[in-house]
Backbone bond lengths (Angstrom), bond angles and torsions (degrees), N, CA, C in turn:
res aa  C-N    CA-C-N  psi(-1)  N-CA   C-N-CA  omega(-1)  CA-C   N-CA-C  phi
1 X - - - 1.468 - - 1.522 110.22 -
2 X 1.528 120.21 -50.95 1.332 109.31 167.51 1.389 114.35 -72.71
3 X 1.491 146.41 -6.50 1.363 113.15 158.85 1.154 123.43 -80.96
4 X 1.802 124.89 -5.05 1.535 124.56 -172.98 1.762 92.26 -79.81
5 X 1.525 109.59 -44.50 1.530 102.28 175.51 1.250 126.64 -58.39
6 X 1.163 129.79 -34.48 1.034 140.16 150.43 1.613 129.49 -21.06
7 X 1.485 83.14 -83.96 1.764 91.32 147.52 1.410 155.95 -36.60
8 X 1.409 92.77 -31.00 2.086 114.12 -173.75 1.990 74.79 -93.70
9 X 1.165 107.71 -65.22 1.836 88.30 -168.76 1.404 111.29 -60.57
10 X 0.910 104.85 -10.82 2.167 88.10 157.30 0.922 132.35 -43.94
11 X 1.789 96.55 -72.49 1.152 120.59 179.74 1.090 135.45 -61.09
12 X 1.651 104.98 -33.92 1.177 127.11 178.95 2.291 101.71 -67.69
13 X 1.256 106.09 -12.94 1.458 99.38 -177.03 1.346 87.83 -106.82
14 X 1.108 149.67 -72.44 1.302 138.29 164.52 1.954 127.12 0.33
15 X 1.188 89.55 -53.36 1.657 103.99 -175.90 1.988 83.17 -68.16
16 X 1.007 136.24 -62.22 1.361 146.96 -145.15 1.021 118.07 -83.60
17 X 1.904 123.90 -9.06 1.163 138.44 144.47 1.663 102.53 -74.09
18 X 1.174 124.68 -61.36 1.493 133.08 -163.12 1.662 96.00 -48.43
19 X 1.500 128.39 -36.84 1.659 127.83 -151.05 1.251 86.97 -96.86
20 X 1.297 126.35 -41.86 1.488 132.00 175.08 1.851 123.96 -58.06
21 X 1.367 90.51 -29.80 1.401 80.21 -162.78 1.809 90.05 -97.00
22 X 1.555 135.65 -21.66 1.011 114.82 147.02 1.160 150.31 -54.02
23 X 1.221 111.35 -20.78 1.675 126.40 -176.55 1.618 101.09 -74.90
24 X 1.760 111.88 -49.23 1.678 115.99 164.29 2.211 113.09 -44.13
25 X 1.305 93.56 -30.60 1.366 87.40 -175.18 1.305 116.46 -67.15
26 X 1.864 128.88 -62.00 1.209 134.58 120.57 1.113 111.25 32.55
27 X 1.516 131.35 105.57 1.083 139.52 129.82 1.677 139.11 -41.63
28 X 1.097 114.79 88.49 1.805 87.51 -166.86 1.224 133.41 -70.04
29 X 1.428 104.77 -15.36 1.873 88.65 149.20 0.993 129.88 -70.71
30 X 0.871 125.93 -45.51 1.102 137.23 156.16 2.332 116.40 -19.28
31 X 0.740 77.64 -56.12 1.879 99.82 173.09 1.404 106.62 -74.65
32 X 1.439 123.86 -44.12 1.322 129.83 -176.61 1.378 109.83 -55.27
33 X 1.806 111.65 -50.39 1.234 117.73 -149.52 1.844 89.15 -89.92
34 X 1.073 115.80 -21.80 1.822 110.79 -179.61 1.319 84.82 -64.76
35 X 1.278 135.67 -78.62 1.174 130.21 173.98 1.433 137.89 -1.13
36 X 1.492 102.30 -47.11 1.157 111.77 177.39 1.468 117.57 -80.83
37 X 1.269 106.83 -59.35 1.452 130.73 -166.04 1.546 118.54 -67.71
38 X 1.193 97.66 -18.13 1.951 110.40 -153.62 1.375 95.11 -73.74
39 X 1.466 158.54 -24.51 1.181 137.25 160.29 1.367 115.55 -68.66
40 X 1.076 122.25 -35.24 2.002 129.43 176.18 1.285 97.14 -43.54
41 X 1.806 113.60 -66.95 1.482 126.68 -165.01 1.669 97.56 -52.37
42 X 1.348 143.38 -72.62 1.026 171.36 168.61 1.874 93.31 -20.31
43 X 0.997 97.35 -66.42 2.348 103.68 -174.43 2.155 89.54 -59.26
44 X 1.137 104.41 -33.38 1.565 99.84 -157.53 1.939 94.07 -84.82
45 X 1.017 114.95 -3.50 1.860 113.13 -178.11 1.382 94.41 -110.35
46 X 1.418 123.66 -40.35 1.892 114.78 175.19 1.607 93.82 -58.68
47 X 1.115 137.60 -30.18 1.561 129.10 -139.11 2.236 92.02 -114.86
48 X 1.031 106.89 -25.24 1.748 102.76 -167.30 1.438 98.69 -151.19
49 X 1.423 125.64 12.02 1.778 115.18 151.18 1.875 96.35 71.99
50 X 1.597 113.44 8.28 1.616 92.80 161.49 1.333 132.21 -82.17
51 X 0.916 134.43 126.68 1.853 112.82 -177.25 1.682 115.31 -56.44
52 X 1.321 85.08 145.13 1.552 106.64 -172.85 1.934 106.83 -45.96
53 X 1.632 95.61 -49.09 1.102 113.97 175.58 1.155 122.54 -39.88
54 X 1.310 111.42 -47.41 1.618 109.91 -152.53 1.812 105.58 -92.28
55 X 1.311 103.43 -27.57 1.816 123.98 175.54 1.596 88.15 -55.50
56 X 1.147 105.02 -74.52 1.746 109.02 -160.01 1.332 105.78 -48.61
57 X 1.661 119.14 -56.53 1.602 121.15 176.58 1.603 106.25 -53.90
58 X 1.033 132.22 -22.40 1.412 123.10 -165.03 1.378 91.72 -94.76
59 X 1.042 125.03 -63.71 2.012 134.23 -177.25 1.736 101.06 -35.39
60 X 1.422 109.83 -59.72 1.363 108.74 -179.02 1.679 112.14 -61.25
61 X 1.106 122.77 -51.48 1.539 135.86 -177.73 1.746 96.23 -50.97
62 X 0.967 113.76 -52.84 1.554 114.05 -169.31 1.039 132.16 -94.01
63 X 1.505 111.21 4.01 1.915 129.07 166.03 1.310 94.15 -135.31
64 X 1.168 135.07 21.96 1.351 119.15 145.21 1.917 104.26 69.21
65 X 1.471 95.73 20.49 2.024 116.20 -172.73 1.241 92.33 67.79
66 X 1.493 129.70 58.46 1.309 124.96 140.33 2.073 109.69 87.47
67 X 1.218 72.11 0.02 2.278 88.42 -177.61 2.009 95.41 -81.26
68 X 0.858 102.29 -49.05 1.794 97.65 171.69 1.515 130.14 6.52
69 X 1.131 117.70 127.36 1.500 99.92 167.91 1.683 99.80 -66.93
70 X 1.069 115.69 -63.52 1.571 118.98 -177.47 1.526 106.92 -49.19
71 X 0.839 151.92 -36.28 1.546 145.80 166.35 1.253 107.06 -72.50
72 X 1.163 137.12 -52.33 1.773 142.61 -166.22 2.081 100.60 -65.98
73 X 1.807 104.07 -37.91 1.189 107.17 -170.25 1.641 119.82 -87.46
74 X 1.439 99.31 -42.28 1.266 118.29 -165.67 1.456 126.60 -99.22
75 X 1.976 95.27 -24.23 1.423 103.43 -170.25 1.522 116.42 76.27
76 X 1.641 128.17 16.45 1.320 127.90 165.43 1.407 117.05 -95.13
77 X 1.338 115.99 93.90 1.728 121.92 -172.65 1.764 107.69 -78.64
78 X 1.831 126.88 7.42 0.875 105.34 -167.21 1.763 97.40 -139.24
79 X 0.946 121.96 6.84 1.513 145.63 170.82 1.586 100.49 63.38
80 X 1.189 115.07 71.11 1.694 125.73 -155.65 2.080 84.05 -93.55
81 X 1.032 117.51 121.99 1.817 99.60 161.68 1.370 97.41 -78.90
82 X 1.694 101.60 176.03 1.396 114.53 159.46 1.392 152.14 -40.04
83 X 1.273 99.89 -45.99 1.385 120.05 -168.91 1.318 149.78 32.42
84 X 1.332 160.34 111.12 1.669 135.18 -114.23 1.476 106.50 -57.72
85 X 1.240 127.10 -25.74 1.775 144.30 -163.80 1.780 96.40 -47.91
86 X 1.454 98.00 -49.30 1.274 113.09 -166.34 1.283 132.53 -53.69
87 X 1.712 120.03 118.65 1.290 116.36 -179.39 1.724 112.37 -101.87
88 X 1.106 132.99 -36.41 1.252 156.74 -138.85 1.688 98.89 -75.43
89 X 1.374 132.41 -166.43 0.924 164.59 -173.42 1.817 108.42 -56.02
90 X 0.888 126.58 137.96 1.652 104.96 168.44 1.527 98.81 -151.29
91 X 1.991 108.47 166.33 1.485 114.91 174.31 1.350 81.49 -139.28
92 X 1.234 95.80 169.04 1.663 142.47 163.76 1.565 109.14 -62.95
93 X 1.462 141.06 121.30 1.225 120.14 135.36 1.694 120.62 -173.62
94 X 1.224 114.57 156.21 0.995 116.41 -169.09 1.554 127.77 -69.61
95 X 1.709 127.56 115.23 1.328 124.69 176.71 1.781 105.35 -140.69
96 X 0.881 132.13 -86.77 1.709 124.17 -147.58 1.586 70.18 -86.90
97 X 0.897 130.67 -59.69 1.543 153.50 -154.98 1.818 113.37 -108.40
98 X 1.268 118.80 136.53 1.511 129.91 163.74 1.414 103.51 -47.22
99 X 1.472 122.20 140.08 1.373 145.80 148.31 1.597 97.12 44.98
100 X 1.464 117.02 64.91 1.437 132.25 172.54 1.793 99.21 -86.52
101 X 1.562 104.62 157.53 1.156 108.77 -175.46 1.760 99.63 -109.37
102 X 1.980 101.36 129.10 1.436 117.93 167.97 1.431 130.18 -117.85
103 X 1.402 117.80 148.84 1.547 118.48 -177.58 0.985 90.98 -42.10
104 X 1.659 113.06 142.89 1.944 123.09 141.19 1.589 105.23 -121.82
105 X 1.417 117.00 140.73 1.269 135.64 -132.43 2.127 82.71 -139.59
106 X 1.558 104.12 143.18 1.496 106.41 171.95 1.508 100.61 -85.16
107 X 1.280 124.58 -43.81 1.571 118.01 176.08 1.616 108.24 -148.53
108 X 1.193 116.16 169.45 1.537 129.08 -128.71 1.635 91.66 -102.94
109 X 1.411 133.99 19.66 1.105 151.96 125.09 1.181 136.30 -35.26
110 X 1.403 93.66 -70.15 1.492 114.63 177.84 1.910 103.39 -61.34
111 X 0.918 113.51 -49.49 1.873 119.24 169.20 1.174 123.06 -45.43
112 X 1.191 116.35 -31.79 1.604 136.18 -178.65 1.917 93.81 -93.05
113 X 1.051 138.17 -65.19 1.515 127.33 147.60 1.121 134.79 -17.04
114 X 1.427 103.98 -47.88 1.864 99.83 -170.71 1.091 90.38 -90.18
115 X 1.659 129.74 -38.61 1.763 120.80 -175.61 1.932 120.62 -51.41
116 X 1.351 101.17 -29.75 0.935 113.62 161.52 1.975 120.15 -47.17
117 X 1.883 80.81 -81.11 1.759 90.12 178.24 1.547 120.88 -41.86
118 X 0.918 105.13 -19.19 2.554 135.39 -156.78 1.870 75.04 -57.37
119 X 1.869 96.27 -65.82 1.147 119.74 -143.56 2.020 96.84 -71.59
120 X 0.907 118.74 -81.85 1.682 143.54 142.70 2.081 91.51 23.72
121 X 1.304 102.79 -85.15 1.797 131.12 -174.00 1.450 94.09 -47.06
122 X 1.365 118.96 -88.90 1.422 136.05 174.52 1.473 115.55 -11.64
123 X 1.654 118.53 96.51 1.427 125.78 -177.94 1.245 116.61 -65.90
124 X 1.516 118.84 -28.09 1.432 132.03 172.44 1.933 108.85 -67.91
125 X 1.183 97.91 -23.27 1.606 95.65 -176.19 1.944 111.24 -91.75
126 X 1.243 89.33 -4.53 1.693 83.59 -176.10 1.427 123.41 -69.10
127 X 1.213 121.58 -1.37 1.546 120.09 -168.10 1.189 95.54 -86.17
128 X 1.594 121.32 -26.21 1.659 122.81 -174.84 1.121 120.30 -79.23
129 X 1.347 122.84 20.46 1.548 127.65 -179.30 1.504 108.41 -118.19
130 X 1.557 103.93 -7.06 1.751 107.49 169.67 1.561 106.34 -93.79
131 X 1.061 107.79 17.85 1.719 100.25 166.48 1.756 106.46 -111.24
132 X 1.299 89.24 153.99 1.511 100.51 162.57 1.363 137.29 -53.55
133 X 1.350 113.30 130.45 1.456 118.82 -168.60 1.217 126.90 -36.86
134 X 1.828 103.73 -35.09 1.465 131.55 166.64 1.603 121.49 -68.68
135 X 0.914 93.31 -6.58 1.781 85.94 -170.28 1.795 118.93 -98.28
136 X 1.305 99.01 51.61 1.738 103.43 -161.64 1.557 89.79 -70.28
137 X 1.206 142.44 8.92 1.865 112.99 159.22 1.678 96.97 -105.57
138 X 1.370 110.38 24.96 1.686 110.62 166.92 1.557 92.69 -106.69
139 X 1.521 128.36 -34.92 1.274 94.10 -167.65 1.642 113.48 -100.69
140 X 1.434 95.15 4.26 1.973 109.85 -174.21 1.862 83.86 -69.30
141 X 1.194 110.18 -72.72 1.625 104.24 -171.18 1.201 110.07 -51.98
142 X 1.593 130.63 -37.99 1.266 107.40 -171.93 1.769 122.12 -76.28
143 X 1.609 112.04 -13.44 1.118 123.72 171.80 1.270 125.00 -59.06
144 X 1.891 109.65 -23.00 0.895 117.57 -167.07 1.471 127.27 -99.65
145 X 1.528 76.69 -21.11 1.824 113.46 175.12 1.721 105.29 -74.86
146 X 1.088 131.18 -32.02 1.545 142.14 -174.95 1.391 95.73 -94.77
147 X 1.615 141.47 -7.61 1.396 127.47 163.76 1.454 113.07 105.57
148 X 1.820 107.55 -20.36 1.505 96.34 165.49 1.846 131.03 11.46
149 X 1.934 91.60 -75.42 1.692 92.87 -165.99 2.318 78.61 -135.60
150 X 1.362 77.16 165.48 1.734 95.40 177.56 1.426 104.18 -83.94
151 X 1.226 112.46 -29.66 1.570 111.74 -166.99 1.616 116.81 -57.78
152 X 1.057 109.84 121.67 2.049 100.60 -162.99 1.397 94.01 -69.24
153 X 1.420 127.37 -30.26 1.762 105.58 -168.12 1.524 114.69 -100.09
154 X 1.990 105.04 23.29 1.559 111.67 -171.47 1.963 95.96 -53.35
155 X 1.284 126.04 -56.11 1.451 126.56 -153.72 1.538 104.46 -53.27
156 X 1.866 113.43 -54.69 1.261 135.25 153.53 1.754 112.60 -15.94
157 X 1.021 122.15 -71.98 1.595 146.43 165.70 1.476 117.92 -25.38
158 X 1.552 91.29 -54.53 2.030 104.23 -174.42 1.303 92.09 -78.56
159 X 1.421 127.64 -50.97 1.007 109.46 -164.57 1.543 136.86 -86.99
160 X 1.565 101.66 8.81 0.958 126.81 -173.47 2.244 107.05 -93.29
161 X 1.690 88.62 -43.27 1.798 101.31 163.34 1.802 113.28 -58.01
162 X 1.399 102.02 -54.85 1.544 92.68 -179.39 1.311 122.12 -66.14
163 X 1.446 135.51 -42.96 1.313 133.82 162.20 1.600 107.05 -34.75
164 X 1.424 100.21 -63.39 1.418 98.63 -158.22 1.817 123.47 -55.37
165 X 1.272 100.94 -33.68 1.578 127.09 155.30 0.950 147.21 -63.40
166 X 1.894 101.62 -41.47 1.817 108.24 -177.61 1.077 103.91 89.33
167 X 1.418 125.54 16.78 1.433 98.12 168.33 1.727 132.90 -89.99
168 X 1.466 89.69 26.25 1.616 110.05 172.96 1.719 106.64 -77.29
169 X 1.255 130.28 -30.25 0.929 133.41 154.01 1.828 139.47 -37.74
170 X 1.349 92.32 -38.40 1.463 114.35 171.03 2.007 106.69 -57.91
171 X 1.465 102.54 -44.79 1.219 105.83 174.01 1.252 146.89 -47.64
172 X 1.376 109.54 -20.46 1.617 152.46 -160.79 1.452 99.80 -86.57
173 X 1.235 116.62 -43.17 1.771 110.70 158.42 1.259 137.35 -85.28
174 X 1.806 100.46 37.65 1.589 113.06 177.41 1.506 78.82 -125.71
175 X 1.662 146.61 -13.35 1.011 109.82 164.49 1.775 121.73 -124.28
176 X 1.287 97.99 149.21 1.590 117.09 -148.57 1.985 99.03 -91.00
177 X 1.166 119.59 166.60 1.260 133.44 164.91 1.314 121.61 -100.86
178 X 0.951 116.50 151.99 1.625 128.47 -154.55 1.814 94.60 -95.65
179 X 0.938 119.84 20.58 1.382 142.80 172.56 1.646 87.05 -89.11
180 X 1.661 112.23 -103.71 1.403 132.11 144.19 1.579 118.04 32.53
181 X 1.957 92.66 -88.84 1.422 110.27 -162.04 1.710 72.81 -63.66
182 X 1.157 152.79 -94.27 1.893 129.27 -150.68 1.106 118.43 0.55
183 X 1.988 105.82 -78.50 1.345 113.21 -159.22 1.672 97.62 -68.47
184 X 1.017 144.28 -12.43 1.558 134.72 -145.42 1.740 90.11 -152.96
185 X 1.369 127.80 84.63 1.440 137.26 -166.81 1.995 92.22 -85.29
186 X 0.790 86.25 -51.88 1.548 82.91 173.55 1.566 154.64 -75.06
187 X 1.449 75.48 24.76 1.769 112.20 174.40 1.502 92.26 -84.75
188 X 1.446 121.84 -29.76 1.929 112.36 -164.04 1.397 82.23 -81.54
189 X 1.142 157.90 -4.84 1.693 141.31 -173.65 1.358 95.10 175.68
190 X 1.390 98.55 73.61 1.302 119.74 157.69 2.123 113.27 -64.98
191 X 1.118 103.75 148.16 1.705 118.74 175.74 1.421 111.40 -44.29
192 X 1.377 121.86 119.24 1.918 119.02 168.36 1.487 95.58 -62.52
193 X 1.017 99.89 166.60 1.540 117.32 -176.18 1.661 110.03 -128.40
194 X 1.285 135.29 144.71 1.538 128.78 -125.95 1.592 75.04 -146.86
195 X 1.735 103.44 -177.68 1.521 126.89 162.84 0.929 119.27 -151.46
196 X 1.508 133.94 128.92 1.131 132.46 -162.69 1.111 111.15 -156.84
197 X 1.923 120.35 114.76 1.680 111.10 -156.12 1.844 112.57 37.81
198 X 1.115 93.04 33.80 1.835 98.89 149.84 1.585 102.76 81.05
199 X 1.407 110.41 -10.51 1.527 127.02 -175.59 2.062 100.37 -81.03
200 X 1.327 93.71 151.72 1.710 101.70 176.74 1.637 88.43 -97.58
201 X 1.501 108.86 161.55 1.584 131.54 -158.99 1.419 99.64 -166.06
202 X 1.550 124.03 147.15 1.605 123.22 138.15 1.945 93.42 -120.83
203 X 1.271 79.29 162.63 1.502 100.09 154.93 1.667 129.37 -70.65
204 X 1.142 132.84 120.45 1.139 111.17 159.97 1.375 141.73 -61.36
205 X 1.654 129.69 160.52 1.493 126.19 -174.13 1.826 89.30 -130.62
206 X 1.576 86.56 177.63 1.491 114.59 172.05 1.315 112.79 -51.07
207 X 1.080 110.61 128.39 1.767 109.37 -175.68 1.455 125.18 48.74
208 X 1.189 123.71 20.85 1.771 120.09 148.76 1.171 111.18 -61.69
209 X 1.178 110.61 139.76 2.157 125.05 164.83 1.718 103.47 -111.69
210 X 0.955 99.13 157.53 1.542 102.87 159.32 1.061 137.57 -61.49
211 X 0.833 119.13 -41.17 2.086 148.07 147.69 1.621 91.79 -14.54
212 X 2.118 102.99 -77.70 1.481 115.47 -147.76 1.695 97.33 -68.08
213 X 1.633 110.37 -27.93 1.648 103.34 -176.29 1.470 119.92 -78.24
214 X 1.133 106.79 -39.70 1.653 114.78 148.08 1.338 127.33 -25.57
215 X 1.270 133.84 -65.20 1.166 147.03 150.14 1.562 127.79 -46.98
216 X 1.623 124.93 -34.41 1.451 109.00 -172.56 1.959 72.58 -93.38
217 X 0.915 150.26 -78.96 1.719 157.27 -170.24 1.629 104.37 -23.50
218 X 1.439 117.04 -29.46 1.636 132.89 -171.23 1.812 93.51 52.59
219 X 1.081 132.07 66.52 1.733 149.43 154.20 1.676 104.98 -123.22
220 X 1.226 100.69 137.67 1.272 110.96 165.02 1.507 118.96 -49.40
221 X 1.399 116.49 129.56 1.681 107.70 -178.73 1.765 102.06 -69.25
222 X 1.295 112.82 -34.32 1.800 111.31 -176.27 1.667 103.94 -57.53
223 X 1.362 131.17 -26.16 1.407 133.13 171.66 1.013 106.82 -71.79
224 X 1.143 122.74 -36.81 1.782 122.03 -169.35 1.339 107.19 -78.85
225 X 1.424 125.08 -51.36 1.679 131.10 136.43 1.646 105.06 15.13
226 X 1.733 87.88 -107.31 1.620 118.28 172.65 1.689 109.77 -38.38
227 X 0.960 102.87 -77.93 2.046 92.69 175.42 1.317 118.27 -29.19
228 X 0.936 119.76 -33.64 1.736 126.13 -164.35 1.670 126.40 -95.31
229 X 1.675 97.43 -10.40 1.499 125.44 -174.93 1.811 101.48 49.16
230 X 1.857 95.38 63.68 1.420 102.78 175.21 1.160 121.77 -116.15
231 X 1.291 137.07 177.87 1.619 125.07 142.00 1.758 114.90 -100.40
232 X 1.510 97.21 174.32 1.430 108.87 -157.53 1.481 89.99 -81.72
233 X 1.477 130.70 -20.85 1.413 99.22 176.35 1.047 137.29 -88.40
234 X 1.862 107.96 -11.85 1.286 134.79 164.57 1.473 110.20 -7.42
235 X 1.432 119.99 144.64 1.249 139.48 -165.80 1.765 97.29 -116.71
236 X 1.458 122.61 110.10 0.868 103.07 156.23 1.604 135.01 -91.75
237 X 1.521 107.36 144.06 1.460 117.11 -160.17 1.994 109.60 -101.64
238 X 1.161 144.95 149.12 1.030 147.22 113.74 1.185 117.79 40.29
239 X 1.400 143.57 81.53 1.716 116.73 -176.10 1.904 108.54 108.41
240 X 0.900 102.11 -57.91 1.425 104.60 158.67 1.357 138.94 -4.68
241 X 1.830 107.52 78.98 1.541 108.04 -164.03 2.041 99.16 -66.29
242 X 1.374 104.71 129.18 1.445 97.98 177.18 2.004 90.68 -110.29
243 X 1.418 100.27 155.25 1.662 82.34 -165.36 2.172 81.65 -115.74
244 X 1.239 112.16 164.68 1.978 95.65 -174.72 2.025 97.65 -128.04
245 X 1.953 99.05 29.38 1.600 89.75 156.54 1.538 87.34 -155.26
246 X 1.149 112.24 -159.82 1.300 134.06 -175.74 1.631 131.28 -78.27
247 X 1.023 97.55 94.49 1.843 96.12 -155.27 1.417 102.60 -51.61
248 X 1.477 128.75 179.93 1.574 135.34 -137.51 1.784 76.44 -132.22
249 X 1.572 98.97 151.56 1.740 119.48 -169.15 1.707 93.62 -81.64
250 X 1.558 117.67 10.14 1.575 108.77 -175.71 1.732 104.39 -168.49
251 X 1.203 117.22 166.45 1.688 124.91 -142.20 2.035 70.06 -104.91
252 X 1.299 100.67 172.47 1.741 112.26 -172.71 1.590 115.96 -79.58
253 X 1.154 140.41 151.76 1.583 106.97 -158.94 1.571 128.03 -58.13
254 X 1.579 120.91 -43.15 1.304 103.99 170.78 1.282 132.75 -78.31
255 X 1.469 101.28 54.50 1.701 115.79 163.42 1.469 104.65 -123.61
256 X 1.039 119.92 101.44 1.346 105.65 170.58 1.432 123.04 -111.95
257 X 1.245 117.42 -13.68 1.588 125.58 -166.03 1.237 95.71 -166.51
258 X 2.080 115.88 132.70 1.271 122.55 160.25 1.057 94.67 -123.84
259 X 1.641 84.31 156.39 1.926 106.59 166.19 1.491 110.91 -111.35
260 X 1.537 101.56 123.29 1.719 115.02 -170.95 1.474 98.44 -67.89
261 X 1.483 100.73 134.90 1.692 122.14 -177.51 1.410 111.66 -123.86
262 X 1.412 134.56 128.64 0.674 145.12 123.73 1.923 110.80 59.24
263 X 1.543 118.73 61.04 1.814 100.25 -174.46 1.584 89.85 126.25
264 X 1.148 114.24 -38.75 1.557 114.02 -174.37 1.788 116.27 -49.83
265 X 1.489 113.76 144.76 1.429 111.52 166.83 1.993 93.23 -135.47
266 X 1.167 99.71 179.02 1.502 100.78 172.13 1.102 97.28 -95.34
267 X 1.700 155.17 31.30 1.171 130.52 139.26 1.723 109.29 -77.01
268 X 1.863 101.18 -40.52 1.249 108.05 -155.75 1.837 110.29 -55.37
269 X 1.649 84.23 -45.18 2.018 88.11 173.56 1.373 111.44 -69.29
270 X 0.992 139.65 -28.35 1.414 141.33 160.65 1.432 101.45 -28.22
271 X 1.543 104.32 -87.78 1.421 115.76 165.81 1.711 115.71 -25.91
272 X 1.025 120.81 -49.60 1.483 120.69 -163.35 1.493 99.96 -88.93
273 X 1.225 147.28 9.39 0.900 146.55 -170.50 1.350 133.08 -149.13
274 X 1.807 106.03 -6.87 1.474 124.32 -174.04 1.331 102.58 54.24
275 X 1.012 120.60 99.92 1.013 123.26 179.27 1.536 99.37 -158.78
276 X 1.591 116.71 151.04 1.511 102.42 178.66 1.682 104.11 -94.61
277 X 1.628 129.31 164.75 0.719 123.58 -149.34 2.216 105.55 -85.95
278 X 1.178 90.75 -34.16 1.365 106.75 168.03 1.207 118.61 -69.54
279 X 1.439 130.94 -17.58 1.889 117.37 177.13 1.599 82.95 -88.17
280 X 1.603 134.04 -58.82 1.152 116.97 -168.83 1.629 121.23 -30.32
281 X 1.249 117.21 -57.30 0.929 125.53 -171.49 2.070 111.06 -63.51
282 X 1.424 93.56 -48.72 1.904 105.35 172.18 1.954 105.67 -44.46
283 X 1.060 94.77 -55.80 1.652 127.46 -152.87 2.127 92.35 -61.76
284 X 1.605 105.27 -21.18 1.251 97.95 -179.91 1.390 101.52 -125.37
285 X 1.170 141.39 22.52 0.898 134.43 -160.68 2.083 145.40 24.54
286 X 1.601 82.66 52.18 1.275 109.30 168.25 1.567 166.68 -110.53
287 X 1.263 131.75 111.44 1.184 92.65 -148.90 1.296 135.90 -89.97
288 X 1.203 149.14 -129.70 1.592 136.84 -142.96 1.610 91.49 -113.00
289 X 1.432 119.07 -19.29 1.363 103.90 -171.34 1.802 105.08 -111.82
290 X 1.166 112.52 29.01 1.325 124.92 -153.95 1.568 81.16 -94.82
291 X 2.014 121.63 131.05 1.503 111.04 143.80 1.143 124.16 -131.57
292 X 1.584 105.94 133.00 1.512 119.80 179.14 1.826 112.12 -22.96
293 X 1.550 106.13 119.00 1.748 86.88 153.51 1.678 115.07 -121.66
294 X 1.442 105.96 -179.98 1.478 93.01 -165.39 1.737 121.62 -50.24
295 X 1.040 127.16 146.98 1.713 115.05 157.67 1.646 98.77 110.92
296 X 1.721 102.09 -2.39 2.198 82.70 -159.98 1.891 77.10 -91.59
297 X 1.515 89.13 160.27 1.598 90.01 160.01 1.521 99.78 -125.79
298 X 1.467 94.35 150.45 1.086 117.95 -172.15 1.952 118.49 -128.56
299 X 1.103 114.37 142.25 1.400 127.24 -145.88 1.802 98.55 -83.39
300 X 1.069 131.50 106.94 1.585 119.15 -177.74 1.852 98.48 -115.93
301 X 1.326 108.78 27.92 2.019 101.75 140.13 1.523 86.28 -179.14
């Protein structure tokens, strides 16, 4: 009896060096900022199929856990440059090159969003969305392989943060049980998710309700309602841009003026343009019972 005790307090000190001396390994910002971030990363892989993993390893890798001048200043956790596409916010700063131009972001949301869209847009990045949710040292190399970062041991790096962390774990709630996929059929081909004036969108299909999009999106269907300048009994149809925030009081800058064609209403360009349904109408000075006919142009910022 005292050598089995003996034994369990071995181990039992053994295990307690081993938990200890990892936790010393551990960075704690590093820990802080998983901490922080790990549901954002997590909403942004239910919503665009990236692993949780690889967002968080990349966010940390590329603000340095959010210590950055460019993250601390700008709110860019993923060191995104500009690129001509770019309308938004920008800074100054130095990386491959002197005084290069980078996203600046109002809050560290929106960074975790556009990193998404970065990835989403990017024709070179599409092959990485035919891998499994699980396979974040498939998409660390392939990120790296598509040019992401210059650094040759960037893939090496991520995958070296997520091991070391666990944040492969995070991944595990992109896949569902066949319990699950029953009640919720539309987890096997779930909705793409779009951009439009900087806003997220799906299309509608045959027989979606608001209710069922509500639920696979986890948004209230009564928001989706209201976002959409709809009513609750509304029928959704086929084609159906549904937008899943609050469309913008004006179309993105190179929209400045349409000419109504043929089918058009001012909800539909609303819709086609993010736009809310009430500035459209403000923005031209019109009123509520006013309808577009072909040929008028109309002002969308």
């Amino acid at each position: 009896m005292k050598n089995k005790i003996s034994r369990l307090s071995l181990l039992v000190a053994l295990l307690f060096f081993a938990l200890n001396a990892e936790a010393q390994r551990r960075n704690t910002r590093y820990v802080e900022y998983i901490k922080k971030y790990e549901e954002l990363a997590v909403e942004q892989m239910r919503l665009h199929k990236i692993p949780a993993s690889i967002t968080l390893a990349q966010g940390l890798l590329e603000s340095g856990a959010g210590m950055s001048q460019l993250a601390r200043q700008s709110n860019n956790h993923f060191g995104i440059k500009c690129g001509g596409d770019w309308r938004g916010r920008s800074v100054r700063h130095d990386d491959d090159a002197r005084d290069e131009c980078f996203r600046a972001y109002k809050q560290v949301r929106d960074s975790y969003e556009d990193h998404s869209a970065f990835l989403l847009r990017g024709s070179r990045y599409a092959f990485l969305f035919r891998l499994d949710i699980t396979d974040y040292k498939g998409w660390a190399k392939g990120l790296k392989k598509a040019g992401y970062a210059t650094d040759p041991s960037y893939a090496n790096r991520l995958i070296t943060i997520i091991e070391d962390y666990e944040l492969y774990k995070y991944d595990r709630r992109g896949v569902y049980s066949e319990r699950k996929l029953e009640k919720n059929p539309w987890l096997m081909n779930p909705h793409q998710v779009y951009l439009a004036n900087d806003i997220a969108y799906i299309v509608a299909r045959d027989g979606d309700t608001f209710k069922a999009l509500g639920k696979e999106l986890d948004i209230s269907w009564k928001k989706l309602v209201k976002y959409n300048d709809l009513q609750r009994d509304y029928t959704l149809m086929r084609g159906d841009i549904i937008y899943l925030k609050k469309k913008r009081k004006k179309a993105a800058k190179p929209y400045l003026v349409y000419v109504v064609k043929d089918g058009d209403s001012m909800h539909s360009i609303s819709q086609k343009y993010g736009i809310r349904l009430k500035n459209l109408y403000k923005m031209n000075r019109k009123e509520a019972d006013y309808v577009p006919e072909i040929g008028d142009r109309l002002r969308l910022r």
